[in-house]
C-alpha positions as CSV (number, residue, x, y, z in Angstrom):
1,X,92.4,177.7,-229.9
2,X,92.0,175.4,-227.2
3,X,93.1,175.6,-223.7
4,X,95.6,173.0,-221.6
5,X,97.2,173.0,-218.4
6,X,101.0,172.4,-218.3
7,X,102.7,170.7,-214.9
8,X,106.7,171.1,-214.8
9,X,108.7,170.2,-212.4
10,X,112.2,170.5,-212.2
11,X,114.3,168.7,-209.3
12,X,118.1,167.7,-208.1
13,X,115.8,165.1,-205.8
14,X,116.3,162.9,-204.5
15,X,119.8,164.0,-204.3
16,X,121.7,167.3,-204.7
17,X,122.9,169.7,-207.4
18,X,125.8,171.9,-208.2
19,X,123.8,174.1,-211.0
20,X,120.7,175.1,-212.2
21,X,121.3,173.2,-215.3
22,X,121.7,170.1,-214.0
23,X,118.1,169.4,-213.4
24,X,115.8,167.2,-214.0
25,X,113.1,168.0,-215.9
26,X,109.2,166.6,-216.3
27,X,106.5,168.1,-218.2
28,X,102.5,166.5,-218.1
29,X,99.7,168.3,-220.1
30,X,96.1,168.0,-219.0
31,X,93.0,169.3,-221.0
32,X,91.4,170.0,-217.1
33,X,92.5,172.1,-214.3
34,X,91.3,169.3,-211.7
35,X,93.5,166.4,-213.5
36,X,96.3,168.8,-213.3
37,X,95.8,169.8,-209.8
38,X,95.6,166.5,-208.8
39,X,98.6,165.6,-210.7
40,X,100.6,168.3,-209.2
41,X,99.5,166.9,-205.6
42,X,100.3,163.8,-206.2
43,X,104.0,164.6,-207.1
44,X,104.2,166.8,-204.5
45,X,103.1,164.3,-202.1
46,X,105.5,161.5,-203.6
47,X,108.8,163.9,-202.9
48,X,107.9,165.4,-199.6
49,X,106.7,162.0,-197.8
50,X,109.9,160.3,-199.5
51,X,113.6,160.5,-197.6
52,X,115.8,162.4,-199.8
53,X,118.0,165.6,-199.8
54,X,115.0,167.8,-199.2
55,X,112.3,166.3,-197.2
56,X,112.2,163.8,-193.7
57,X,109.7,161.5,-195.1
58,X,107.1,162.8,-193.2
59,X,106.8,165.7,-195.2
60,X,108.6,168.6,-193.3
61,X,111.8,170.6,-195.0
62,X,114.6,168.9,-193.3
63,X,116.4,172.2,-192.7
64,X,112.9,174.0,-191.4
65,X,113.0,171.7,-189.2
66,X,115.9,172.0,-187.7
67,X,115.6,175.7,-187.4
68,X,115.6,177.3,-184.3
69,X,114.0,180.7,-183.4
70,X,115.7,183.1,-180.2
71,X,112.8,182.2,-178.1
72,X,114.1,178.4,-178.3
73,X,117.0,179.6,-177.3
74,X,116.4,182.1,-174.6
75,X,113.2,180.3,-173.2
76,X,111.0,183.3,-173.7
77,X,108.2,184.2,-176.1
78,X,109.2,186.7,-177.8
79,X,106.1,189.2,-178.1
80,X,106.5,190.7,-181.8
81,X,103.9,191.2,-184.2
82,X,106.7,190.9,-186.8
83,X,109.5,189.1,-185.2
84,X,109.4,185.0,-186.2
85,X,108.7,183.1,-182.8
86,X,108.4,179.4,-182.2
87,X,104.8,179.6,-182.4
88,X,104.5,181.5,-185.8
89,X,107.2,179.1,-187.5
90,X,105.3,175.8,-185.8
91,X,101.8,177.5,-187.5
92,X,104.2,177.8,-191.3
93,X,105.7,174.6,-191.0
94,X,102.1,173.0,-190.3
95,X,100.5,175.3,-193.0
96,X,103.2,173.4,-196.1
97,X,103.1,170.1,-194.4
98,X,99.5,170.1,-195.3
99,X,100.4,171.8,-198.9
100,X,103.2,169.0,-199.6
101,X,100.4,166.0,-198.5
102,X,98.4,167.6,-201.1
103,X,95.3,169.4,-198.8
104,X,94.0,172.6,-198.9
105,X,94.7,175.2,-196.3
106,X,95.4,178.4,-195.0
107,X,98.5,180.1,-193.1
108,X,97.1,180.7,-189.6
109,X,98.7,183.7,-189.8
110,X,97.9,187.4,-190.5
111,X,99.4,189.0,-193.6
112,X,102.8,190.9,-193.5
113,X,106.6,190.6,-193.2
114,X,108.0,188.3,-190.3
115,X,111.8,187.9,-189.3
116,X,114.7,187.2,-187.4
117,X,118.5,188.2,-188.0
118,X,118.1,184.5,-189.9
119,X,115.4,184.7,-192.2
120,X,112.2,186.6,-193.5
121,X,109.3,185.3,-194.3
122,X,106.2,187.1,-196.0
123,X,103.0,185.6,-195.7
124,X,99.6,186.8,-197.7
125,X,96.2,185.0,-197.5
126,X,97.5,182.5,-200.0
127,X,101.5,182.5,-200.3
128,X,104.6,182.5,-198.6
129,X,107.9,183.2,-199.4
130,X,111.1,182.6,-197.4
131,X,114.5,184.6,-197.9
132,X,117.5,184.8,-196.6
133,X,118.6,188.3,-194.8
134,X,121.9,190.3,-195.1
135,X,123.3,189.0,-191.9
136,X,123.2,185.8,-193.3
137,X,122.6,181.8,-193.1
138,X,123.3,181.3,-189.2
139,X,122.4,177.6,-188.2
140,X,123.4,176.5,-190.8
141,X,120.1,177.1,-193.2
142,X,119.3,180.2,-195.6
143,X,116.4,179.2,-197.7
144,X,114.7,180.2,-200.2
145,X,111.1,179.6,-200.5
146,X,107.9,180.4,-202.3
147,X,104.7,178.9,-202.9
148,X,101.2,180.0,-203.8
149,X,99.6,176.2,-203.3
150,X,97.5,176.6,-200.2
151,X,94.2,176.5,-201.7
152,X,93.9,175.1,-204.8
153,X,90.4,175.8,-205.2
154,X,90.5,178.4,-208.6
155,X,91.5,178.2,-211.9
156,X,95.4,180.1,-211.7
157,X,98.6,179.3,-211.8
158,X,100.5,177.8,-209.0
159,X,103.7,177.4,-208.3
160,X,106.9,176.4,-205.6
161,X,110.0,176.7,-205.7
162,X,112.2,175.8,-203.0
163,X,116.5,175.9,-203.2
164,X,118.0,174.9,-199.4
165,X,121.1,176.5,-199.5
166,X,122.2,174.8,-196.4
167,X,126.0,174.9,-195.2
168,X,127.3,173.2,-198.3
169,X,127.7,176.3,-200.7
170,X,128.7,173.9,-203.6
171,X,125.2,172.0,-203.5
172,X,121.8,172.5,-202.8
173,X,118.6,170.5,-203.1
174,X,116.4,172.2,-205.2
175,X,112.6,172.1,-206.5
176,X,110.6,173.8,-208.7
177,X,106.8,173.2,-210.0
178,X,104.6,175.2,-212.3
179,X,101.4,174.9,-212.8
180,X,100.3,177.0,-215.9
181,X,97.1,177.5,-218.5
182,X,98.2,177.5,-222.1
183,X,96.7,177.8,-225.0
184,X,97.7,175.5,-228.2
185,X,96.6,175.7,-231.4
C-alpha cells in the first residue's frame, strides 16, 4: 500500500454560483506532503491575489472587508473578551491574508468564541471558522468560513471552505480545498 496526498478544490471563481453542483472541480495527486502543500499554496495564492467574485486582488475577502464592527460605528472600543471589535477582526483579516499568500502563521488571538449580533467567529490555535448568527446577515454579509491552513508545518489534513452569502441570496461565490492522505493500492 502506498501512501499519496490528494489536493481538490472546488470553486464558482472567478465568478458566482446558483448550486453546489455547479462547481468546478480539480483534483492533483502528490507522492509528498511538501509538493502538495506547496501546490495547495500556490492555488490559493493565484485566487485570492486575483480580482474575482471572492477576493480584491490583494488577497482580502471582499465582503470581510467591507465589514464593519459597532465600535466603527459608535467610535468606541468596545471592551469584550468575546465581543468582535475592530481590533480583533483587523488581527483575523491579517491572520488569512497571510494564509491566502501562502505563509505560515498564527491567529494573534486567544482561543474561544467571538461575536456580534452579525457574525461569530471561533478561533483555536490553528483554525477559524466564521458563521452567520440567528439575527441574521446585517450589512449585507453572512459568511461562512473555515480553515485549518495557518501552519502548515505537520503532516494532516487541511482544509477551507469559504461560501459568501452576501445580499444576493440566489448566488454566492464559493470555495472549497482539501488537502487529504490517501492510501492507493
Amino acid at each position: 500500500m502506498k501512501n499519496i496526498w490528494v489536493l481538490s478544490i472546488k470553486t464558482s471563481l472567478p465568478d458566482t454560483c446558483y448550486a453546489y453542483d455547479n462547481l468546478k472541480t480539480c483534483f492533483f495527486a502528490f507522492e509528498s506532503f511538501e509538493k502538495a502543500r506547496d501546490a495547495l499554496r500556490q492555488e490559493l495564492k493565484k485566487l485570492a491575489f486575483t480580482e474575482n467574485a471572492m477576493f480584491d486582488g490583494n488577497g482580502g475577502l471582499i465582503q470581510l472587508e467591507k465589514y464593519y464592527t459597532f465600535d466603527d460605528i459608535d467610535g468606541i472600543e468596545i471592551d469584550d473578551d468575546d465581543w468582535i471589535s475592530t481590533k480583533k477582526l483587523t488581527k483575523i483579516k491579517t491572520a488569512l491574508r497571510a494564509v491566502f499568500g501562502g505563509e505560515n502563521t498564527t491567529i494573534d488571538l486567544k482561543s474561544g468564541n467571538y461575536s456580534d449580533a452579525n457574525i461569530e467567529i471561533e478561533v483555536t490555535n490553528d483554525s477559524i471558522r466564521f458563521v452567520g448568527t440567528d439575527d441574521g446577515p446585517i450589512n449585507g454579509y453572512e459568511p461562512v468560513l473555515t480553515t485549518n491552513l495557518f501552519s502548515m508545518q505537520e503532516e494532516k489534513d487541511y482544509f477551507l471552505y469559504i461560501n459568501d452569502r452576501f445580499g444576493q441570496y440566489d448566488a454566492n461565490a464559493e470555495l472549497y480545498i482539501d488537502l487529504k492522505k490517501t492510501d492507493i493500492n
